[in-house]
N, C-alpha and C positions, 0 to 999 in steps of 0.2 A: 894865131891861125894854126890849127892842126893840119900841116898837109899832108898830100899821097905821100908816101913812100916808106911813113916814119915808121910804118909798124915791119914793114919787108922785112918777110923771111922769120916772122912772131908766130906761126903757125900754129905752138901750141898751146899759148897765151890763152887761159881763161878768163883771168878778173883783169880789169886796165880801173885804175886810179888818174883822174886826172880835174878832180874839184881843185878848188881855189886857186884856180890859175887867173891868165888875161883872154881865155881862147875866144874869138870872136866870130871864127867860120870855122867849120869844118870840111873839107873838101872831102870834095866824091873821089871813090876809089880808096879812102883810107884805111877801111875793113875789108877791104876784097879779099885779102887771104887769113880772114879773119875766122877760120870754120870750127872754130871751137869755144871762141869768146861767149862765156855765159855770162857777163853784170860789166856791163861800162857804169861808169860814174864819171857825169860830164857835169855836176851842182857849179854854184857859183862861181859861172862863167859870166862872160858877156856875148855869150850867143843870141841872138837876133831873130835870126831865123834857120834852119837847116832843109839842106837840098833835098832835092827827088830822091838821089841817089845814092845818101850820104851812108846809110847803112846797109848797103847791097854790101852781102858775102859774108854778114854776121848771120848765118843763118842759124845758131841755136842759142842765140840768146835771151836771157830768160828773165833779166834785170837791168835797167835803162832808168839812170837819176838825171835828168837834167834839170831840177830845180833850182833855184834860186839864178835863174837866167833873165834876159828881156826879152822872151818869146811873147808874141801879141796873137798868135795863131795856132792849135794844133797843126803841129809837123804831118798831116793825115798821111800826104803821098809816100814820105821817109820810112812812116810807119808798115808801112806793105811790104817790106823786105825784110820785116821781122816779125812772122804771123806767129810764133812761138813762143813771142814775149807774155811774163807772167805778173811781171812786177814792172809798175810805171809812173814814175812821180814828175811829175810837172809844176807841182804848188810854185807858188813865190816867185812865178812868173807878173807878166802885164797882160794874158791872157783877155780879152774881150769877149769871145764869142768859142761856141764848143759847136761848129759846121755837122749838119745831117751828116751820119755813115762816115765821121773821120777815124772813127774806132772800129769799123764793121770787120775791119781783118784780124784782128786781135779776138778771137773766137776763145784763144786758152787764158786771159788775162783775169784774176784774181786780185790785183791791188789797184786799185787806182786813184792816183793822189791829185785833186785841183785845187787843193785850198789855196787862200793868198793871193786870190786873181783879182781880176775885176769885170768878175761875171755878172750880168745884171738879168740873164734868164737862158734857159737851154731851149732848143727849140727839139719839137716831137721822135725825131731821128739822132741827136746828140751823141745817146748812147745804145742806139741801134747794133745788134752782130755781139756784144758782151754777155755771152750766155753763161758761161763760166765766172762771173765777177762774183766775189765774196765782200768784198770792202770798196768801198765810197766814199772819200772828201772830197764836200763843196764847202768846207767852213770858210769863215773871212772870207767872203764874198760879196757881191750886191743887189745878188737873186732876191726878186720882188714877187714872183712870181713862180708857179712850173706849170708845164704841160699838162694835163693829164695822161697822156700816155706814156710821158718820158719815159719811167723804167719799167716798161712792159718785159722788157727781153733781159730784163735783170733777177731772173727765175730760180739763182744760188744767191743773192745776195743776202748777206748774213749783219751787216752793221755800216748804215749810212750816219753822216753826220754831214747837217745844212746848222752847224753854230753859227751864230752871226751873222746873219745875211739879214733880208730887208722884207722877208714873208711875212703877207698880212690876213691867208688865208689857204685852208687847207681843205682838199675833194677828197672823198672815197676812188673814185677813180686814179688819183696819184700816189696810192700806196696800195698797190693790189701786191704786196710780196710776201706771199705767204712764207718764207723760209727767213723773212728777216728778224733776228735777235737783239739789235740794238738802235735805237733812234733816239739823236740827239737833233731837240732842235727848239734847245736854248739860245737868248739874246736874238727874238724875234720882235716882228710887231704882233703876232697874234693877239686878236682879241675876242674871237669867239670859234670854236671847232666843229662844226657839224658832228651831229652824233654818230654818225656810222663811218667816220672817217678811218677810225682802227679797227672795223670791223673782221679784215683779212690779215690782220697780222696775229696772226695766230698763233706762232713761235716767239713772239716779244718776249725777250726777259726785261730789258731795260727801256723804260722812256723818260727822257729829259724834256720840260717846260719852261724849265725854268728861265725866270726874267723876259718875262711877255706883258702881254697886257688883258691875261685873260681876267672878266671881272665876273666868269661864271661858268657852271662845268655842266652840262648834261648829264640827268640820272643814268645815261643810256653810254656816256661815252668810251668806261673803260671794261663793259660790259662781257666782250668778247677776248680779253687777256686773261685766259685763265692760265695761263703763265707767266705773266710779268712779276719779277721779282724784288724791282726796285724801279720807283715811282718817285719823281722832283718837279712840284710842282713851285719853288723858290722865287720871291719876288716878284708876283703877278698881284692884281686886285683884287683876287678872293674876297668876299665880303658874306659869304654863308655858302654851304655845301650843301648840295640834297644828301639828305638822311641816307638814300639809295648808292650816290654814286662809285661805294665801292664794293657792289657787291657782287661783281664778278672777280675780284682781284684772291682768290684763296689762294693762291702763294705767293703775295706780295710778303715781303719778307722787309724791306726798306721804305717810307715813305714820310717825305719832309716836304713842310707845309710853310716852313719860314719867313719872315719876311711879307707877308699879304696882309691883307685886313678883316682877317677873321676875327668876331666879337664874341662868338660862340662855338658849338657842335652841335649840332642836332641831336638827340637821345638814339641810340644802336646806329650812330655812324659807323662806327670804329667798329661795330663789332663783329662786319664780316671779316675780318684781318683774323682769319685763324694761326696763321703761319710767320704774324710780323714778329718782327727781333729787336727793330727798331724807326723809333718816328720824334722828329722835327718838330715844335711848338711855337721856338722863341721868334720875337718881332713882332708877331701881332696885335691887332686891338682889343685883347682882349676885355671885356667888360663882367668883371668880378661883383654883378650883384648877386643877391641869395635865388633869384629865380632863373638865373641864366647862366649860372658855372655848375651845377648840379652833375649834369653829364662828365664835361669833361675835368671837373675834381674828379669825380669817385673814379674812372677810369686812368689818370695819373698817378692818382695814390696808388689803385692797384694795381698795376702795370709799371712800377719805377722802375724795374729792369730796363723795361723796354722802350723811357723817356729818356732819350739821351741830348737833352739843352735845358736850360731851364725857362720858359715861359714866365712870363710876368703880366700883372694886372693894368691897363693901360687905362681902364675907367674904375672907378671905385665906390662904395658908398656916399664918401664925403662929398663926390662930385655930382653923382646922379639922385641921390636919397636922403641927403640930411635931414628933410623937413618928415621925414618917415622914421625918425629913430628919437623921437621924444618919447614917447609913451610906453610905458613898463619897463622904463629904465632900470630902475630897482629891481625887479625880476630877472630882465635880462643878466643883470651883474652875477647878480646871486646863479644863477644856473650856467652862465659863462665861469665862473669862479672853481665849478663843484665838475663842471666838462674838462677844464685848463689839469686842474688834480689831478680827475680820471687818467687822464692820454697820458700824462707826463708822469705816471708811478706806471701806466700796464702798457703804455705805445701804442694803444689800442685806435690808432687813427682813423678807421674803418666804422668804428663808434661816432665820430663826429659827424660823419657823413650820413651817416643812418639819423640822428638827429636833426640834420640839416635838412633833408627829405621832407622828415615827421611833422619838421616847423612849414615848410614851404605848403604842405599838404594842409595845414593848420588855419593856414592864411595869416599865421603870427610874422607880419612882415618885419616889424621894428624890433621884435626879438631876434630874430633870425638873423638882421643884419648885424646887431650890438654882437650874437656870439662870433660871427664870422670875423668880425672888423674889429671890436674894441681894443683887442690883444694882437699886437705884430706879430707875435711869437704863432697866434693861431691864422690869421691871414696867412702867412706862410705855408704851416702845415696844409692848411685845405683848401686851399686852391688848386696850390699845383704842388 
């Protein structure tokens, strides 16, 4: 137990260290001549709950850790005797519930940390009075669900993060923050996004998907980020991409596709990425026949800078086409034979591709696969 008396006479005490104790209460009156104290750190305690009064006469304190505690409740009423606080972490509580207006006095607050609770949804006033907030953790949590109006009055905020919760759907109405920069809100249930859901985020540099269960994206969804920089869509069901959907992204600069079941590209996917640096391939299903890797060969080949994994063929001739590669064998050898020489005296790789086109346009299907596939050394080359 912290009791009254122990600070008497600390008058010009600014920082108090007091994590990894046993402290289990703190008693009222123990800041009362606290009028200078800017950052207590009360972490990994076993505080329970805290009084009405516990922090009357910290009146400029600007930093408040009580994380890794067994609070089950924001401390609201404690909170009104320090309207000046800036910085406020609470994670790693037992937290249940985030009460309408427990944060309405906290008007200067800038950080604020809930991850690690066991929130299972905020209700419309939660974060009511936080006009000033720039940062947001809800990660590790059991939110299923938000308001729509939750962060109405969250008009600075700059970078939320809801990782790991239990969202299984997201409104245009719950993201009306036009100043927010970063959204993470991987290891969801998502499985499908309405398309104007990001239509207000308009300063997005970064959004995270990853490991959802989205199994398809609207042409329209990332439409209005004409700022976003870096784009993870990792670990969802992707199984085809509209042609369109990135073609408001012109400063995407990062964008990984990893891990989903993508079999193909559509032709001029990729190509509104004027400004990418670098993009994601490996994991998926890709299917390397001659009619369906066209696209995204010729754009790896020419873009190796900016392939940073290697991608691999997950279906293949042998499995999808064998009964397609009997005829003009002998042709195929001979002009696979006389292509292998080309590439591999001038590195001319860009030449096989332009070939591979020529045949596909030909309708020479069994040639086309014989030069793609006969030779590992060239499967390699042009695919990816």
């Amino acid at each position: 137990m912290l009791q009254a008396g122990v600070l008497e006479g600390a008058f010009a005490l600014t920082n108090l260290y007091l994590s990894c104790n046993i402290i289990t209460n703190v008693e009222d009156g123990v800041f009362k001549n606290s009028t200078a104290l800017e950052k207590l750190i009360l972490s990994r305690n076993e505080i329970a709950s805290v009084n009405n009064a516990t922090f009357r006469g910290a009146i400029v304190l600007q930093h408040l850790d009580l994380s890794g505690n067994k609070l089950v409740t924001v401390p609201a009423e404690a909170l009104r005797h320090v309207c000046g606080l800036k910085h406020l972490y609470l994670e790693m509580n037992s937290l249940i519930t985030v009460p309408e207006d427990c944060f309405s006095s906290l008007s200067m607050l800038v950080h604020l940390d809930l991850s690690e609770n066991k929130l299972t949804t905020l209700q419309e006033g939660s974060l009511r009075g936080l006009t000033m907030l720039s940062e947001l953790d809800l990660s590790l949590n059991l939110i299923a669900s938000l308001p729509s109006k939750v962060f109405d009055d969250l008009i600075c905020l700059k970078s939320l993060d809801l990782y790991r919760n239990r969202l299984t759907s997201l409104s245009l109405e719950t993201f009306g923050l036009t100043h927010l920069k970063e959204l993470k809100l991987s290891h969801n249930q998502l499985h499908n996004i309405p398309f104007n859901t990001f239509y207000l985020l308009y300063n997005l540099r970064k959004l995270v998907l990853k490991n959802n269960k989205l199994d398809s994206l609207h042409s329209q969804l990332f439409a209005q980020l004409l700022k976003l920089t870096e784009l993870n869509l990792d670990g969802n069901r992707l199984s085809d991409l509209h042609p369109n959907v990135f073609k408001g992204l012109t400063s995407l600069q990062i964008l990984s596709l990893k891990s989903n079941q993508l079999r193909a590209v559509e032709s001029g996917t990729l190509g509104f990425l004027r400004n990418i640096s670098a993009v994601y391939l490996s994991g998926n299903l890709w299917d390397c026949t001659c009619t369906r890797v066209v696209y995204i060969s010729t754009w790896a080949n020419t873009h190796r800078d900016k392939l940073k994994d290697q991608p691999t063929c997950f279906f293949s001739p042998a499995t999808c086409c064998a009964t397609n590669m009997t005829k003009d064998v002998a042709s195929a050898k001979l002009i696979r034979n006389i292509i292998i020489f080309i590439i591999f005296i001038t590195d001319q790789y860009q030449f096989l591709i332009e070939i591979l086109i020529l045949l596909r346009y030909l309708n020479i299907r069994s040639l086309c696969l014989s030069l793609l596939y006969s030779s590992s050394s060239i499967q390699h080359l042009s695919v990816f």
